[in-house]
N, C-alpha and C positions, 0 to 999 in steps of 0.2 A: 354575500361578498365577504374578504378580507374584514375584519374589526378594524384594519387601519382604513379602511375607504367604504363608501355606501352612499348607491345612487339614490336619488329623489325623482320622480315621476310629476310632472307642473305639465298644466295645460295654459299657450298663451293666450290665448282668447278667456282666458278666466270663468270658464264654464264649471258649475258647480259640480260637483263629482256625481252626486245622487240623480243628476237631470242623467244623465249614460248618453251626452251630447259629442263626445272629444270622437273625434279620428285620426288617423296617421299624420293629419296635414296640419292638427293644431296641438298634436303631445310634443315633449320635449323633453330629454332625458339630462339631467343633470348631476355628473359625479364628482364626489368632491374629497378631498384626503384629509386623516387627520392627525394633524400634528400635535407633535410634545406639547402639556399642558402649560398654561404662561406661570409666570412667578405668583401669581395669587393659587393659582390651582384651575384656573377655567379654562375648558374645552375650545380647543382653536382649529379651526379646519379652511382648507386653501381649496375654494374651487377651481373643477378644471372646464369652466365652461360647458354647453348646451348640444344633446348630439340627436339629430331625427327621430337614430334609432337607439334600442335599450342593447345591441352588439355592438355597435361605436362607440358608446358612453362604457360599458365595459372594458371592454381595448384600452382604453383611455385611461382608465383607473388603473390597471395592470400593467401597463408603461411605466406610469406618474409610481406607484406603488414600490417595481423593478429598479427604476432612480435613485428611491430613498434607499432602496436594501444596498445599495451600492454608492452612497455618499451624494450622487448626485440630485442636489436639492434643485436645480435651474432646470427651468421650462426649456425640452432641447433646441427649441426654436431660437433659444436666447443665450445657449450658451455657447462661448467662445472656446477658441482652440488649446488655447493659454488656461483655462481653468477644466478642460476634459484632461489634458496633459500631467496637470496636477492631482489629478482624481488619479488617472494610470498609472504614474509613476507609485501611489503611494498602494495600489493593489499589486504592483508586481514585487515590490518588496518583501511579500510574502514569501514567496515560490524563487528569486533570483537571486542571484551571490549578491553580495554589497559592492565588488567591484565591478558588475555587469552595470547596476542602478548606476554608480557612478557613471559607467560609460556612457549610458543612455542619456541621464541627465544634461551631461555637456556636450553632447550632438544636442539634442533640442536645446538648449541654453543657448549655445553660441551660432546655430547654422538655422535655424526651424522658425522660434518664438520672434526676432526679431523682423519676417517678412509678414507670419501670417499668424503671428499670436494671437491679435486685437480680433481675427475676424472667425463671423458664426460659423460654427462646425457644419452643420448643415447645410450653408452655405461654401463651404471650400469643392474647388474644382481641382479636375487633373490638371488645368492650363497652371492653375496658380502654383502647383507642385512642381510641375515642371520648369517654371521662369524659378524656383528656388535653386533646382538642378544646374540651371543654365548659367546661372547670376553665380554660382560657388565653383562652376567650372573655369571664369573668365578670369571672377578676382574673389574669391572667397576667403584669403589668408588674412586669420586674425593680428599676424605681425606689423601690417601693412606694407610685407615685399611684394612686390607685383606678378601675375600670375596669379591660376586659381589654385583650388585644392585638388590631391592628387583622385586619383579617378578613382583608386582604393576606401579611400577616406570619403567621399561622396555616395561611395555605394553602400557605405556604414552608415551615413545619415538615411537615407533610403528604407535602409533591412528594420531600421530604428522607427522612422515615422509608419511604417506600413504593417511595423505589431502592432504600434499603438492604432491606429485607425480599424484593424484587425480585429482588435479587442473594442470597440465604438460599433462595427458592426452586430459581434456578438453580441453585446451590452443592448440591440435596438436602438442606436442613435443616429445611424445611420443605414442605410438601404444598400450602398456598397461602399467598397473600401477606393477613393480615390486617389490615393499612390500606386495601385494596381497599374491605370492606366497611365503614368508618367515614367521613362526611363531614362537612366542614369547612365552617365555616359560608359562607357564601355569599358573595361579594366584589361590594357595590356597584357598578353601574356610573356612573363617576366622568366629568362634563364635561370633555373635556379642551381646554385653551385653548391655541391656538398664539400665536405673534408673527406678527405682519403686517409685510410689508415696512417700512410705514412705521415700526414698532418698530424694528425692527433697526436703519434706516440712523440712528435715533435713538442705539442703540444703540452702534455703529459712531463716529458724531463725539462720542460719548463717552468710548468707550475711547481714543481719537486724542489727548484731551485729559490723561490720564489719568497720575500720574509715577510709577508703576510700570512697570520698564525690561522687562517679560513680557508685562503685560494688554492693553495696546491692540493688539499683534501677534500675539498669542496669541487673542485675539476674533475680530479679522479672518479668520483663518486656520477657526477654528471655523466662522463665518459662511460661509466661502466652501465649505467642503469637507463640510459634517456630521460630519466626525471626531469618535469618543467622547472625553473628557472623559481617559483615560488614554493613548491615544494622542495627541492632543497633547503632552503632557510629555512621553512618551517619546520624541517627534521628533527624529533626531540629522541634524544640517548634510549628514551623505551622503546620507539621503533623499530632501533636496531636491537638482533640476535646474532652478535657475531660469532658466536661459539656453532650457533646453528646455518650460519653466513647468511642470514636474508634480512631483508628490508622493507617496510611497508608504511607507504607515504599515504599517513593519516589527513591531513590540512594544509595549508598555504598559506604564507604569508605573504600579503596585499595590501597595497594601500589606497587607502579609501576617502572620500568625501566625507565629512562627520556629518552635513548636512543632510544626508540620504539614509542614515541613522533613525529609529521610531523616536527616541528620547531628541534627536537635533541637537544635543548640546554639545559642546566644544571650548570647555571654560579656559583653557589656553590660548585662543585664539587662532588655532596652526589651518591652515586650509585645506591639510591631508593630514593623515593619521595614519600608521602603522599596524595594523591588526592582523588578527589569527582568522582564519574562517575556514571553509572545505574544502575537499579538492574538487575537480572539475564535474567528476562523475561517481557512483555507486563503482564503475572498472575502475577508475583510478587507484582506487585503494586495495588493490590486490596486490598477494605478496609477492616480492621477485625476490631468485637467487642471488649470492654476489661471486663475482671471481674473487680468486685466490690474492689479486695483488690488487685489491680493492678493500679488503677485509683488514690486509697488512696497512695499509694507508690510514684506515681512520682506528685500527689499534693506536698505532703511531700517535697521532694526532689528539686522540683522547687522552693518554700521557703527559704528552705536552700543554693542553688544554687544563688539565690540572695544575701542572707546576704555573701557569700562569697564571691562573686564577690564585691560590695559594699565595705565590709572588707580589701580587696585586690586591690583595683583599678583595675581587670578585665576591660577589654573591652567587648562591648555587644555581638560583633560576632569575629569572627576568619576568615582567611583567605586562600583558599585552590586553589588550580586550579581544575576545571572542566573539565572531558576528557571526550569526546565523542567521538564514533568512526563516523572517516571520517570528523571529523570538529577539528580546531585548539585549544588548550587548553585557556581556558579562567580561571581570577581570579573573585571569588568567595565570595562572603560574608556570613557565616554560621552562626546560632542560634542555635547550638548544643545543645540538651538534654543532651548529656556527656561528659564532659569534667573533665581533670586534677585537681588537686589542684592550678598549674599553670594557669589555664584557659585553654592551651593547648588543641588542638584534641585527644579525646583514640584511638590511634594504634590499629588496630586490631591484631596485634601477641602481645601486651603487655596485652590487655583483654582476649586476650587464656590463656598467662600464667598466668595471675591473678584468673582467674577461676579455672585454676588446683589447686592454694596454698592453694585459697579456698577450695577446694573437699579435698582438703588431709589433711586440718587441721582436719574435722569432720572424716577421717579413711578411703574417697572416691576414685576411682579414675577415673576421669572425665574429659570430654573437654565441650569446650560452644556445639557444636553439638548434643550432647547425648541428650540434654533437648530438640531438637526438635523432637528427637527419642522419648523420654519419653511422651512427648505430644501426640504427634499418636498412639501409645501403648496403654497408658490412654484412648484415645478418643474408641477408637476400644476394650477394655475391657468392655467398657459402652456401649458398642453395637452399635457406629455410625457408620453410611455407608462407605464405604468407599469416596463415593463421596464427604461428609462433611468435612470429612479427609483430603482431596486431598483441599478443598477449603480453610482450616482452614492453610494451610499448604505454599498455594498459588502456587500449580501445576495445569496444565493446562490441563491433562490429563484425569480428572475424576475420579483417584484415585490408578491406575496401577501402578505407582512408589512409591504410599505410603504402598502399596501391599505385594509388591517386596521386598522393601529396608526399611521404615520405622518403620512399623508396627511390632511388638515384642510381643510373648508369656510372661506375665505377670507370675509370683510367684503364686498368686492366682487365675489363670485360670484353671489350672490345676484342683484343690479341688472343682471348683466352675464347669467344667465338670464335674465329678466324682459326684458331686451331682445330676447334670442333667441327668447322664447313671443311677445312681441308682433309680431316680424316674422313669426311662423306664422301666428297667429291673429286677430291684430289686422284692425281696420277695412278698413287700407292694402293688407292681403295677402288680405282678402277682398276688394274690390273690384277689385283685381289678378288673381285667379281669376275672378270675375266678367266681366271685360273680354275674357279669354284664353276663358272658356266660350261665351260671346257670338261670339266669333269662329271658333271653332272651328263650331260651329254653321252658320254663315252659309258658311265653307267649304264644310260637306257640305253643304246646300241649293244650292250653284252645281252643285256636283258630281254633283247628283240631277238635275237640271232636265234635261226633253227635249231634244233641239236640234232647233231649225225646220227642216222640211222646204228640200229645197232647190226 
């Protein structure tokens, strides 16, 4: 076996070895693990109890063994939900962005840990999964307004507890995953309304207007590219080639939990933190072209951008920590394409709400997302593939999720079908058929007719 574990072979009946007395019915296999040596230096080892057979007592060691490679020191019998949770969250920080962890963290923080934290993993049922489902659909609002949580928000607790349980099966801690069998209530299917070109260029001579020294080139930029709402802010001066006009949205800026951090520390006290990390995907970071009066926008703006800084004693860059998952956060030097009046980093929930006050001064009502709905919409009324779509958009799939979710029936598609059925069907293109049938006809009767003797 493993150097960290090794069975022992004990007869209960206490039969001398040399008599060759033991049988099946009086051996008893005993494995036992051995643990980090104590503070003086001596060997410490934690049994795991007595098995028939010498494949049970194996098994057993191989589990116990798979625990420790994996943090888990508690006998699974005895451990609770609340300390497997703690074990998981801190192995997916390996592999998931710091604001996924974060998300993770306060669904089970605020909707999970307080019904069925205290109780053994092994012991949790579907029933008890499901009274959590039911109990957050009635009255689950942390506000304490009345009503529950919306049916969206419930199925993200769901999609949350059923990796983690997911990853308890892989792990051997459990035999199946018991969120499988509890469902969440049902998520509405919701009208989703995009922007119509003519919105946007609305849009567009607003932001232009606009004396926020980020919003109007920060819109444009949006409008033109579908970029998400965090890569933009993250956008630094080397990413752009404006001479070559393309653009390639290396990271995101996100704010995050410092608690969900390897180091944990937060010596300011702040309960979020502003940081640099990746973008979504390996597609994400593919490079797009820019239009011609996108390119003009942030020449503009970079100009500007300087005499303010100059004006201001700005500093050249800004200062951010780097989160990657699986490695320690590192500080950061940025060359931010948006920044403050302050020089400061744009927040990305303070460029959502700024883009709303925008949409609603012109009568609209919008978030930064919409305009990369309106992007794919547009692209797809103009007849492009979906595949261009999908690449313009920076999904990796070829174009299935722009399909799905993006892609939007325009105002004038509608009229501009109704033109295309009436050229099929219409009077005009029957009687066009008509004309063609008639003659066609009149062909083959030339082509039948005898010819006169000579």
């Amino acid at each position: 076996m493993n150097s960290r574990g090794s069975l022992q072979r004990k007869c209960v009946k206490g039969h001398p070895k040399a008599a060759n007395r033991c049988s099946g019915r009086c051996i008893r296999w005993y494995p036992r693990l051995e643990l980090p040596r104590g503070p003086d230096g001596s060997r410490r080892f934690e049994a795991l109890g007595g098995y028939p057979t010498r494949a049970q007592a194996e098994a057993a060691l191989a589990a116990a063994l798979a625990r420790h490679a994996h943090g888990l020191t508690l006998d699974p019998a005895k451990l609770t939900l609340n300390q497997y949770l703690d074990r998981w969250l801190m192995h997916v920080r390996i592999s998931l962005r710091a604001r996924t962890v974060t998300r993770y963290t306060a669904l089970l923080r605020d909707h999970v840990r307080p019904s069925l934290g205290a109780r053994p993993l092994k012991q949790l049922t579907p029933l008890e999964v499901q009274a959590v489902y039911d109990r957050l659909a009635i009255g689950g609002r942390r506000d304490g307004k009345p009503g529950g949580l919306a049916p969206q928000h419930i199925l993200a607790v769901h999609r949350c507890l059923h990796r983690a349980l997911a990853q308890a099966v892989t792990w051997r801690l459990l035999a199946a995953n018991v969120a499988t069998d509890a469902t969440p209530p049902p998520v509405p299917t919701a009208e989703v309304v995009t922007l119509t070109p003519q919105q946007v260029a609305v849009l567009l001579d607003a932001a232009s207007h606009t004396p926020s020294p980020w919003l109007g080139p920060w819109t444009v930029l949006a409008a033109a590219t579908g970029a998400r709402n965090g890569e933009l802010c993250g956008l630094e001066w080397a990413d752009l080639e404006l001479d070559a006009d393309t653009v390639r949205f290396r990271q995101a800026l996100t704010i995050i939990d410092p608690a969900v951090l390897p180091d944990a520390a937060d010596p300011g006290g702040r309960r979020r933190e502003l940081a640099v990390g990746p973008v979504k995907s390996a597609a994400s970071s593919a490079m797009l072209t820019l239009p011609p009066f996108a390119v003009q926008a942030l020449r503009q703006h970079r100009r500007q951008q300087a005499r303010l800084r100059l004006a201001c004693g700005q500093p050249q860059t800004v200062t951010l920590r780097r989160i990657e998952p699986g490695q320690p956060p590192q500080p950061v030097q940025l060359d931010l394409v948006f920044r403050t009046e302050r020089g400061t980093p744009v927040n990305p929930n303070h460029a959502s709400r700024a883009f709303a006050r925008l949409a609603s001064s012109v009568g609209l009502m919008a978030h930064p997302h919409m305009l990369r709905h309106a992007l794919a919409s547009a692209m797809a009324a103009n007849k492009e593939p979906a595949s261009i779509i999908a690449a313009q958009l920076r999904h990796a799939d070829g174009g299935a999720l722009a399909q799905r979710v993006y892609i939007h029936q325009l105002p004038q598609t509608a009229p501009r079908l109704a033109g295309v059925i009436e050229g099929v069907f219409g009077p005009a293109a029957r009687d066009s058929r008509a004309v063609s049938a008639a003659r066609r006809a009149e062909g083959n009767r030339r082509e039948t007719r005898p010819s006169n003797p000579a």
